[in-house]
C-alpha positions in Angstrom: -39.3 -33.7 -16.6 -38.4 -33.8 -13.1 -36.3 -31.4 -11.1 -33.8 -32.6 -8.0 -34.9 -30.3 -5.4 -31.3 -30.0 -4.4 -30.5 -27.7 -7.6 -33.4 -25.6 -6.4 -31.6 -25.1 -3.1 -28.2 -24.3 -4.8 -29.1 -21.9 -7.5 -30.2 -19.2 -5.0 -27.2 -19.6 -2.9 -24.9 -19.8 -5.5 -26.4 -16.1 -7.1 -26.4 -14.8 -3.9 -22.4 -16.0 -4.0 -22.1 -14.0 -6.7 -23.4 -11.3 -6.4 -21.6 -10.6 -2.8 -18.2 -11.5 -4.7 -19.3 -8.5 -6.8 -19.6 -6.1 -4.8 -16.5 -6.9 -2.9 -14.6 -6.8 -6.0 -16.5 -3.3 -6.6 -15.5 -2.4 -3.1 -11.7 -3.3 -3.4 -11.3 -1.7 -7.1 -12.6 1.8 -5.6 -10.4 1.3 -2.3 -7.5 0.1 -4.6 -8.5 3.5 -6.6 -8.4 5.8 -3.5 -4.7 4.4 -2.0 -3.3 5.3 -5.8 -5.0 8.6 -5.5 -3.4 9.4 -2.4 0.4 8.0 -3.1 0.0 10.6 -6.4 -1.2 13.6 -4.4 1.3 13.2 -1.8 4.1 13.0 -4.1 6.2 16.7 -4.3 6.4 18.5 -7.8 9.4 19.7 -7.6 9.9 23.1 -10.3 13.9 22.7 -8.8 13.9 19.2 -10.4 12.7 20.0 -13.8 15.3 23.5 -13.7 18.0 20.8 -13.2 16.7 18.5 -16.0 16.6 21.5 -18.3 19.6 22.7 -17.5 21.5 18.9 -18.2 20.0 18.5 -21.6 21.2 21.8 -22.5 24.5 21.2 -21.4 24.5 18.2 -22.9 23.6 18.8 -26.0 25.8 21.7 -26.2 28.9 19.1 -25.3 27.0 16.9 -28.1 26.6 14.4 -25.8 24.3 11.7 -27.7 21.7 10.3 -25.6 21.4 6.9 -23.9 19.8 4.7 -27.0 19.3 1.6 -24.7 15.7 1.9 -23.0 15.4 1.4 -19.0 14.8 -2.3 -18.0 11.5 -0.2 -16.9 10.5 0.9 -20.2 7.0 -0.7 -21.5 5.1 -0.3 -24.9 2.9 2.6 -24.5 4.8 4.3 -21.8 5.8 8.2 -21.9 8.9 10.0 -19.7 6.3 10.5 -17.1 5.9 6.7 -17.1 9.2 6.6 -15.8 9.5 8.8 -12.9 8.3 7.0 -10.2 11.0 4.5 -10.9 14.7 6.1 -11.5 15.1 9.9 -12.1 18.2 9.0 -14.1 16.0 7.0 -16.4 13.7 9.2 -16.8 16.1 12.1 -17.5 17.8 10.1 -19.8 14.5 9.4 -21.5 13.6 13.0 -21.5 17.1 13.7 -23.6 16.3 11.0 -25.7 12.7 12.3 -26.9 14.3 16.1 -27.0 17.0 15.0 -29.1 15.5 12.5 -31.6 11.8 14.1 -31.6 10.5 10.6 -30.4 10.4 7.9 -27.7 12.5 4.7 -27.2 12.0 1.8 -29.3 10.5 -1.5 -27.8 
């Protein structure tokens, strides 16, 4: 059987290819990792926030106000309240009611 030396040439290069494309990829995930890390930490928890929540939901459900039954265009399978946050305090109160009220989360 007889072997082009040309593949002999390419098989080496292509490893090393790959294994460089690796580590870069290795690189990027922990860089990606360390930005996210840093966008969390640097956001406020705000106790004056969640005193405001508390105090709508009781309110409301004193009025008997029923909770908004459509889920935010932001809702996902899997997702919590928390899940929410980042993207719409009003959604995310409104899906805070919603779990106090019925005991569970928003269909999907």
């Amino acid at each position: 059987m007889h072997i082009n030396s040309s593949y002999l040439f390419f098989v080496p290069i292509l490893s090393l290819f790959i294994l460089l494309s690796s580590a870069a990829l290795a690189e990027t995930a922990d860089e990606i990792q360390q930005r996210f890390n840093e966008q969390i930490l640097s956001q406020p928890f705000s106790v004056e926030d969640n005193a405001k929540l508390e105090a709508y939901m009781n309110e409301a459900k004193k009025k008997g106000i029923p909770p908004v039954t459509t889920p935010s265009r932001f809702w996902r399978r899997g997702y919590t309240c928390a899940d929410l946050r980042p993207y719409s305090w009003n959604d995310y109160r409104d899906c805070r009611y919603y779990h106090r009220f019925y005991g569970r989360y928003w269909p999907y």
